[in-house]
C-alpha positions as CSV (number, residue, x, y, z in Angstrom):
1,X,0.0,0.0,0.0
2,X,2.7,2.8,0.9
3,X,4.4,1.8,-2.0
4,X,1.3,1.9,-4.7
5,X,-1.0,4.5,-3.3
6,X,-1.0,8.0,-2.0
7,X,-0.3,8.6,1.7
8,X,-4.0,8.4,3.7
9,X,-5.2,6.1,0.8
10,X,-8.0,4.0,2.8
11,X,-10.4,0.8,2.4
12,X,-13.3,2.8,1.4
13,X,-11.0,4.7,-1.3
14,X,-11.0,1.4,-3.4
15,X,-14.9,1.8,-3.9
16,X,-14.8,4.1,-6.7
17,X,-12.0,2.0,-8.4
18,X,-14.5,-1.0,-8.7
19,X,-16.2,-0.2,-11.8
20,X,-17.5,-4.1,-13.0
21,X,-17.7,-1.8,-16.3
22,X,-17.6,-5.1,-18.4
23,X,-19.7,-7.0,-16.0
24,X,-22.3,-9.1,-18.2
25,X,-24.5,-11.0,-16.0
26,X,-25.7,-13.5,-18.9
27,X,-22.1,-14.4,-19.6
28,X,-21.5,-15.1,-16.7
29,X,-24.7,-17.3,-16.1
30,X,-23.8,-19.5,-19.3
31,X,-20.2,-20.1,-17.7
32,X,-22.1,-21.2,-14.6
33,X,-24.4,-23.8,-16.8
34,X,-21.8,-24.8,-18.8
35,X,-20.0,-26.1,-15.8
36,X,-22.9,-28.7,-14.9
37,X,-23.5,-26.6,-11.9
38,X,-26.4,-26.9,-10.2
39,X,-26.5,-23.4,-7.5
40,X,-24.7,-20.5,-7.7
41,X,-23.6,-18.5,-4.8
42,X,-22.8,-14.6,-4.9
43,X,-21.0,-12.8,-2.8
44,X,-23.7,-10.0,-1.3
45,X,-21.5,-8.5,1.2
46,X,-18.4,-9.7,2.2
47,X,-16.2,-8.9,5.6
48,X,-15.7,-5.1,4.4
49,X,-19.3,-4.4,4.5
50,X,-19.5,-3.3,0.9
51,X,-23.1,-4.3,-0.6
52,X,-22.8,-5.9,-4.1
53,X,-26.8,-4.7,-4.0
54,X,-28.5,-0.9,-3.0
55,X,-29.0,-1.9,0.5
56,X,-30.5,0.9,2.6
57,X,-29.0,-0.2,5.6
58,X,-25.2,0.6,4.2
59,X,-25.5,4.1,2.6
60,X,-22.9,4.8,-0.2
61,X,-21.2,2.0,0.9
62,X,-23.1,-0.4,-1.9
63,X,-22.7,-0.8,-5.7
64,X,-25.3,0.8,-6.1
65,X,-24.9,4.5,-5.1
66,X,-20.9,3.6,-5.7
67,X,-18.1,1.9,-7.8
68,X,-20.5,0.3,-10.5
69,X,-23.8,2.3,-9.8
70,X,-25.3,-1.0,-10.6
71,X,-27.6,-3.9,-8.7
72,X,-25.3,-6.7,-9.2
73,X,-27.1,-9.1,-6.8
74,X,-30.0,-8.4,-8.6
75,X,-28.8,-8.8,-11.9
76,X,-26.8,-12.1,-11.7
77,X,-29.5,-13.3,-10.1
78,X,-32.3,-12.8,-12.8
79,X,-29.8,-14.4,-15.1
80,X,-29.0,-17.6,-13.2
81,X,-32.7,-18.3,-12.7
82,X,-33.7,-18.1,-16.5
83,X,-31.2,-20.9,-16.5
84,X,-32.7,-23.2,-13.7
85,X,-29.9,-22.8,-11.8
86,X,-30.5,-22.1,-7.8
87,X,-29.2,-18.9,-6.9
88,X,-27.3,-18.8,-3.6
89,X,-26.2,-15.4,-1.5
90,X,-23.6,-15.2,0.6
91,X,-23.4,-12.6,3.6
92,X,-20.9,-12.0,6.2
93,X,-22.5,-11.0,9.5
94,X,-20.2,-8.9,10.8
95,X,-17.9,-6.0,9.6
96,X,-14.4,-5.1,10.2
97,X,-14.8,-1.3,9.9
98,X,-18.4,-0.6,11.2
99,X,-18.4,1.3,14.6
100,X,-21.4,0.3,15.9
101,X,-19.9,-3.8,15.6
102,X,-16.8,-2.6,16.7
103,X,-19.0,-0.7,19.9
104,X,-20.6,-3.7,20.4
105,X,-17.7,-5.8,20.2
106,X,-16.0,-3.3,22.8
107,X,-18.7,-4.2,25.2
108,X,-18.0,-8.1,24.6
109,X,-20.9,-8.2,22.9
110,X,-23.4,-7.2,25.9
111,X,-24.7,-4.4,23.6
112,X,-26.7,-5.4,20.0
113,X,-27.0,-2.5,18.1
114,X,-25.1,-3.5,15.4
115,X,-27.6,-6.3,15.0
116,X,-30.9,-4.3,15.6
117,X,-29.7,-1.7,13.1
118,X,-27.8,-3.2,10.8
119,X,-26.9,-7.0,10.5
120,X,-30.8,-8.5,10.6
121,X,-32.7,-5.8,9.0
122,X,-30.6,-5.9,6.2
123,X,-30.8,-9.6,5.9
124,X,-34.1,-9.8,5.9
125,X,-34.5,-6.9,2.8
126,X,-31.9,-9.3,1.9
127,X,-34.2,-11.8,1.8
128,X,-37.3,-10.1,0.4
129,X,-36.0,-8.5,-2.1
130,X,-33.9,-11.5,-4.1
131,X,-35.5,-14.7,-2.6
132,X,-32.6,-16.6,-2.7
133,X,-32.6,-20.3,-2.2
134,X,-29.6,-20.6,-0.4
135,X,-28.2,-18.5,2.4
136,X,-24.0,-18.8,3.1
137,X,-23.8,-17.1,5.9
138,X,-20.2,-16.0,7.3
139,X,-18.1,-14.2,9.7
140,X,-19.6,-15.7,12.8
141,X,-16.5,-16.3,14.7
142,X,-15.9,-13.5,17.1
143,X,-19.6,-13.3,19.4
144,X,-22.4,-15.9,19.9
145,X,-25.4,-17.2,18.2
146,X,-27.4,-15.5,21.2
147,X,-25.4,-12.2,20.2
148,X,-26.5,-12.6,16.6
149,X,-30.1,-13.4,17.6
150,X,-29.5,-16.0,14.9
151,X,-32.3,-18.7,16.3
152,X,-35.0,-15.5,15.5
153,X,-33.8,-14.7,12.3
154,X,-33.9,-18.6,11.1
155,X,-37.2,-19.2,12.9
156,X,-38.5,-16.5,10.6
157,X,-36.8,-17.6,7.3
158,X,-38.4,-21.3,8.1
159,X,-41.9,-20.2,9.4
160,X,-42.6,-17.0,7.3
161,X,-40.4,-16.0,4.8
162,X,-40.8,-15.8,1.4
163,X,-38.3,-18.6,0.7
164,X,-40.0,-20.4,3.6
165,X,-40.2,-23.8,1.7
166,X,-37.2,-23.9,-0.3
167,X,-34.2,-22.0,1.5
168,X,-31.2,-24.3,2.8
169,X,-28.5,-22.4,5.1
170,X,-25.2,-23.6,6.3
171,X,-23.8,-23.9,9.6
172,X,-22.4,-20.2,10.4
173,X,-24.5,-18.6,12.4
174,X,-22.6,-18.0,15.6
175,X,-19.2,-18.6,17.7
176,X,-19.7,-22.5,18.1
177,X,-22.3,-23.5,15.7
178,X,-19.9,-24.7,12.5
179,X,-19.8,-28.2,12.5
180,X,-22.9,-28.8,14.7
181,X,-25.7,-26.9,13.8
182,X,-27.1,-26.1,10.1
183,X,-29.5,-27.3,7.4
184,X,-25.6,-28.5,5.8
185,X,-22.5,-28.0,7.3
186,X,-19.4,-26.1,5.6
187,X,-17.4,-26.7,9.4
188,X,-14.1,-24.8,8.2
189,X,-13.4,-23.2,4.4
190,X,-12.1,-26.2,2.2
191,X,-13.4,-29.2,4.8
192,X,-12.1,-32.5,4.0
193,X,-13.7,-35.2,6.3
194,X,-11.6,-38.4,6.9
195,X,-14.6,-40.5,7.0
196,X,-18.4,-40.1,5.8
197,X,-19.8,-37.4,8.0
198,X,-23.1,-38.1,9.1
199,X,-25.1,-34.9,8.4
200,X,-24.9,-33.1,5.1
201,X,-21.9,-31.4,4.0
202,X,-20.8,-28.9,1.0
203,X,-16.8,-28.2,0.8
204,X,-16.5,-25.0,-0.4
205,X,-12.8,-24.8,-2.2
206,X,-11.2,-22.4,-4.0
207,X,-9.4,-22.7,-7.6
208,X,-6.6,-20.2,-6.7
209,X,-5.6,-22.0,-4.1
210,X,-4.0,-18.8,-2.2
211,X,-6.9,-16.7,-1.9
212,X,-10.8,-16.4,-2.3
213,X,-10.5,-13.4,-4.1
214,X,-8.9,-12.5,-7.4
215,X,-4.9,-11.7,-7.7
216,X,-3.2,-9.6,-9.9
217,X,-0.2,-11.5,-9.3
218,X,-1.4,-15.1,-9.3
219,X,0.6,-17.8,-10.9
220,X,-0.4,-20.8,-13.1
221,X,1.3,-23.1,-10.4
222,X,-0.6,-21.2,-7.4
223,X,-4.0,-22.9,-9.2
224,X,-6.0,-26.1,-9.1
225,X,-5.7,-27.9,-12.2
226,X,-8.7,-29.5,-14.0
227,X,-7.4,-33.4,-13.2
228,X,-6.9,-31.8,-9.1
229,X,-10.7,-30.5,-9.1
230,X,-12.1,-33.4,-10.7
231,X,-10.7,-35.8,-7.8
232,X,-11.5,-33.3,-5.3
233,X,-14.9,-33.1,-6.6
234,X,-15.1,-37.0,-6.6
235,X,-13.8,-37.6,-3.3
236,X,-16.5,-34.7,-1.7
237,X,-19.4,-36.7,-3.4
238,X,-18.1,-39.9,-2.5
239,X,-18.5,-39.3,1.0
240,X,-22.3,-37.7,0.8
241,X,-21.0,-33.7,0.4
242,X,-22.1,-31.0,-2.1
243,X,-18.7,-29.1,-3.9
244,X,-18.8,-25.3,-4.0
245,X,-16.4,-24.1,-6.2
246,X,-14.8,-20.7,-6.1
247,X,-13.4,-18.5,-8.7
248,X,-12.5,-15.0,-7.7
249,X,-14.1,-11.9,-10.9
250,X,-12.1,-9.0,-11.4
251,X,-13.1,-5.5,-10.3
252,X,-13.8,-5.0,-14.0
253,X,-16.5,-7.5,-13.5
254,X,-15.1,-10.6,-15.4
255,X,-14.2,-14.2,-14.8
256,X,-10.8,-14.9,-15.7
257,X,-10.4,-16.7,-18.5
258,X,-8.3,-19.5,-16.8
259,X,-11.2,-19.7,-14.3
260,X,-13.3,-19.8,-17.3
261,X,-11.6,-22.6,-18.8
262,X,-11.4,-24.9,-15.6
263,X,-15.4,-24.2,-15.3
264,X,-16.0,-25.8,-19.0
265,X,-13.7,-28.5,-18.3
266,X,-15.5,-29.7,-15.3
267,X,-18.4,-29.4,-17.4
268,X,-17.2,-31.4,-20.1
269,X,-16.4,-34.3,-17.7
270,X,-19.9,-34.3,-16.4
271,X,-21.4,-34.2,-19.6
272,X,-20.2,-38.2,-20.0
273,X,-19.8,-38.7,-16.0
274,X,-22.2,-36.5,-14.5
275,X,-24.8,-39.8,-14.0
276,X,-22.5,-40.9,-11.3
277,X,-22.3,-37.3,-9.5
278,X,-26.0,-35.9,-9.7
279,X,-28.6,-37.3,-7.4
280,X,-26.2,-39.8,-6.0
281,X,-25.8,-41.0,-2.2
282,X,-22.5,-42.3,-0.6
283,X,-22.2,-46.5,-1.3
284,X,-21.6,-48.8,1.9
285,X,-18.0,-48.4,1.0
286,X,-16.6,-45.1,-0.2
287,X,-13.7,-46.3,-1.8
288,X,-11.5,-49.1,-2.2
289,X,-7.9,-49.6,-3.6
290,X,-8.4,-51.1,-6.7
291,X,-6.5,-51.8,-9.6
292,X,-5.8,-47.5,-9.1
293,X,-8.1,-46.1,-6.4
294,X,-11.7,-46.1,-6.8
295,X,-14.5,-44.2,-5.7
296,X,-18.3,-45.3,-5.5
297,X,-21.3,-43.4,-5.3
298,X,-24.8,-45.3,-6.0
299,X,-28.4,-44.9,-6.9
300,X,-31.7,-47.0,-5.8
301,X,-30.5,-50.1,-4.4
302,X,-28.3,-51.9,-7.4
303,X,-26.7,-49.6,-9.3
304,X,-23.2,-48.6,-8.0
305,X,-20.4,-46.0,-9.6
306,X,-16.9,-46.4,-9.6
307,X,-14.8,-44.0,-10.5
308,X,-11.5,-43.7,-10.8
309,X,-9.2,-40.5,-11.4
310,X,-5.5,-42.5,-13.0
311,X,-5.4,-44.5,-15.7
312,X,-4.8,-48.4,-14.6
313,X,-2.3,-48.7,-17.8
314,X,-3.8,-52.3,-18.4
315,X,-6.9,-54.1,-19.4
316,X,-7.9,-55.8,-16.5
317,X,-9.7,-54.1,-13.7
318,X,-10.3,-55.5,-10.4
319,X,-13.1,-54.4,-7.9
320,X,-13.2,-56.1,-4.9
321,X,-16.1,-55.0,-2.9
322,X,-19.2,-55.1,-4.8
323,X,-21.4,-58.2,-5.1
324,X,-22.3,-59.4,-8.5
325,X,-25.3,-61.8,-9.7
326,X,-26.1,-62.9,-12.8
327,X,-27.7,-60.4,-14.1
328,X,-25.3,-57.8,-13.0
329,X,-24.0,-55.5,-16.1
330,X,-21.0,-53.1,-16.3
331,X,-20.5,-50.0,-18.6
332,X,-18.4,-47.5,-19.0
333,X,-19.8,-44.0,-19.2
334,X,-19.5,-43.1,-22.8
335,X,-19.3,-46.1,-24.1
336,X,-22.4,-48.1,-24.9
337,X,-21.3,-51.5,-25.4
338,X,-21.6,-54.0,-21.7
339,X,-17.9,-54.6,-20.7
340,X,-17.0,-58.4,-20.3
341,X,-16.2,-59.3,-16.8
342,X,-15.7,-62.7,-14.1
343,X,-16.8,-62.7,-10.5
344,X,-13.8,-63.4,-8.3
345,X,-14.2,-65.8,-5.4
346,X,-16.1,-64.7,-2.8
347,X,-17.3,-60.9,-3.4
348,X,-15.9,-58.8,-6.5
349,X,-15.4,-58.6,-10.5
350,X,-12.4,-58.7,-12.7
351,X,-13.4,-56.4,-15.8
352,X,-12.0,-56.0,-19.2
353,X,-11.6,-52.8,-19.8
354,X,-11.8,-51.2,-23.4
355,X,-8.8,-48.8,-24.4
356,X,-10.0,-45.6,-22.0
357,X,-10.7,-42.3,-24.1
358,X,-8.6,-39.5,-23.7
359,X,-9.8,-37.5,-21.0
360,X,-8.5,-34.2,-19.7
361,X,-9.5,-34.4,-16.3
362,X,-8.5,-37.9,-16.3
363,X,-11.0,-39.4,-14.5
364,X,-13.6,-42.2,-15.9
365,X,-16.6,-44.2,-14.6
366,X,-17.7,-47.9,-14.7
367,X,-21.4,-48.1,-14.0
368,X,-22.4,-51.2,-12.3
369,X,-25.9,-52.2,-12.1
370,X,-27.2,-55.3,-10.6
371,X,-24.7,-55.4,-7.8
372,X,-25.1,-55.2,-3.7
């Protein structure tokens, strides 16, 4: 900062400098689809307190009346949904620089007026005005749920909200509450569970792997490649969790085009392998080291998924923990033709595989149906 900017250049001097002038909301929204995602989650205010929407609640201090003079919340938003796409918002309860938080927080958090004036009123506008499906709520860490009043707001967006039927929140609601309490559980940015958690999960991740937001200076090396989102992905679903991924836009309001490109290519992937991603549940065994490691997922009760993210090198492919029958039947996605295969002894199939296609998130999929 001393060396870039003017002496007594501040935060709220960057405002003006965030223009989003080439910001098109549609572009981004076909990005998005051509992913295979299914939500989309915005960033509506983040830890600064800037609004990325005209809230009344954060005078001149939204992109609204500043920076873009524009209702970017707003304007994504009627863009994702004529796409079918859930539209998620994302809000950070608290703010660094506000003085009535900071007031509050002086008075470890015996006072509320941050949240009577600020933090719930504006959620709820929030709320009514852009009836999101999904609320990410953040920055809960330094006070209490009871601080937050946090029980209260969710009673109302469950009992009498407009998004009363459809709305799913995470787990951030108060010093504590990550990890135990939520419609899903995030528990800490970029979770990666050891085991099958019990309750459902999203891990949010982040392509740059360095920071959440976009950098100037980022490298080629500082980002996930399409092969490293593709297992992470896997390995999420594989043990029951949703996968929010993260690219950081530029103040000019664009997607990077390497962001871009990493987007496509995981939608590429699920355009041959997506059967074994959407509206699956975790198998009785989440993976098993195979031939190369494998992960399953499953639908109803006999058809299993497993995928694997190396290539084996060889034709013969051995799983040992499904049970087959006679009238089991393995594919592999994108190719139509049943794969040959012999049950081994007691549980498990050798299969022959075909020569695998080129992939560039090399990752493929036998489908198994008819197994236990």
């Amino acid at each position: 900062m001393i060396k870039n900017y003017p002496p007594g250049f501040s935060y709220p001097d960057f405002a003006p400098d965030f223009h989003a002038q080439f910001f098109d909301p549609d572009e981004w929204a076909d990005i998005f689809e051509a992913s295979g995602a299914k939500y989309v989650v915005l960033t509506s205010k983040h830890h600064e307190g800037f609004t990325n929407w005209g809230s009344p609640y954060s005078w001149n201090w939204n992109s609204v009346d500043n920076g873009p003079h524009r209702d970017l919340v707003g304007d994504l938003g009627n863009a994702i949904r004529k796409r079918s796409l859930h539209y998620g918002l994302y809000n950070s309860l608290y703010e660094w620089f506000n003085p009535i938080y900071l007031s509050d927080k002086e008075a470890g958090f015996k006072t509320q007026d941050y949240v009577a004036k600020k933090a719930m009123p504006e959620l709820i506008t929030l709320v009514n005005r852009y009836k999101p499906d999904l609320i990410w709520s953040d920055g809960d860490w330094e006070a209490p749920d009871t601080y937050w009043n946090s029980t209260e707001f969710l009673a109302w967006l469950y009992n009498d909200s407009p998004v009363k039927d459809v709305v799913v929140t995470n787990d951030r609601w108060g010093n504590g509450c990550y990890c135990k309490h939520g419609g899903y559980f995030n528990c800490a940015d970029k979770f990666t569970p050891g085991q099958l958690p019990n309750h459902k999960w999203e891990k949010c991740q982040s392509v740059d792997t360095i920071s959440w937001g976009y950098r100037r200076n980022m490298k080629l090396t500082e980002l996930m490649d399409l092969p490293s989102i593709i297992k992470d992905l896997v390995y999420t679903v594989a043990l029951g969790g949703n996968y929010l991924l993260n690219v950081g836009p530029t103040a000019d309001g664009v997607i990077a085009p390497v962001f871009e490109e990493r987007l496509r290519g995981i939608g590429v992937w699920l355009k041959i392998n997506g059967e074994a991603i959407y509206g699956t549940k975790p198998w009785r065994v989440q993976a098993e080291n195979a031939t190369v490691l494998a992960w399953y997922t499953s639908k109803n009760t006999s058809t299993v998924y497993a995928i694997f993210t190396s290539n084996p090198m060889q034709n013969s492919f051995k799983l040992s923990m499904p049970k087959t029958s006679d009238s089991t039947v393995v594919t592999l996605l994108g190719n139509p033709e049943p794969l040959k295969w012999a049950p081994l002894k007691s549980t498990g199939l050798i299969i022959l595989l075909p020569d695998l296609p080129f992939s560039p998130a090399e990752a493929w999929t036998l489908k198994l149906d008819g197994v236990a």
